[in-house]
N, C-alpha and C positions, 0 to 999 in steps of 0.2 A: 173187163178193163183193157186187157193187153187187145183183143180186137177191134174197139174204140181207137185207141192210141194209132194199130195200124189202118186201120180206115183211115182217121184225119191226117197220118204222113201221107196214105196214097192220094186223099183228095188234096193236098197240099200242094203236090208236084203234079198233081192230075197222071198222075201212074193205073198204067192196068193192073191186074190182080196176078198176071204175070210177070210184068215189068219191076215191081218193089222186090220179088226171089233174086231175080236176076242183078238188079243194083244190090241186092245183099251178098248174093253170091250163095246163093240157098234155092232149094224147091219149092215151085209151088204148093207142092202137097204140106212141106213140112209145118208153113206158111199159115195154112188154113188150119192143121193141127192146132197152132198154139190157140188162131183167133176163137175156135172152139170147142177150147181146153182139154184138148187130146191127149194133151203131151204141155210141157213148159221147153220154153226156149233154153237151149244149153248153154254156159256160161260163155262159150265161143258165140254163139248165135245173139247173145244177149249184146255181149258185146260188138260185133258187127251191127245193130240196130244203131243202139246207140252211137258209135262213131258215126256211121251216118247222119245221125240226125246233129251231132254237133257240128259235122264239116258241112252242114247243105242250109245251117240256121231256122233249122227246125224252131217252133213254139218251146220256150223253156219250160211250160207247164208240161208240154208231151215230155219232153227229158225229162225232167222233175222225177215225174209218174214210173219213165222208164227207170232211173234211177232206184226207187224203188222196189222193182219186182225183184 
């Protein structure tokens, strides 16, 4: 799910796979952890998604979802 969510934020802004760390303020690697389930995002990291996606008018369903995890 959580690498769904960030696929359609990257396809969203048409962000590279490097580019979405970097507006998070995070690694790539750590990045690719979460999208395949290596690790879960930390409550700081979760957090920085989602403020993202609220300030850029992300889909409320992607919030929604994020809200969730």
């Amino acid at each position: 799910m959580l690498g769904d969510i960030l696929k359609e934020v990257r396809k969203q802004f048409e962000f590279t796979q490097e580019k979405l760390p970097h507006e998070l303020d995070t690694s790539f690697s750590r990045i690719s952890k979460w999208k395949n389930w290596h690790t879960s995002p930390s409550k700081l990291d979760k957090w920085r998604l989602l403020k993202f996606c609220k300030n850029n008018n992300v889909n409320m369903t992607i919030i929604s979802e994020l809200e969730e995890l």
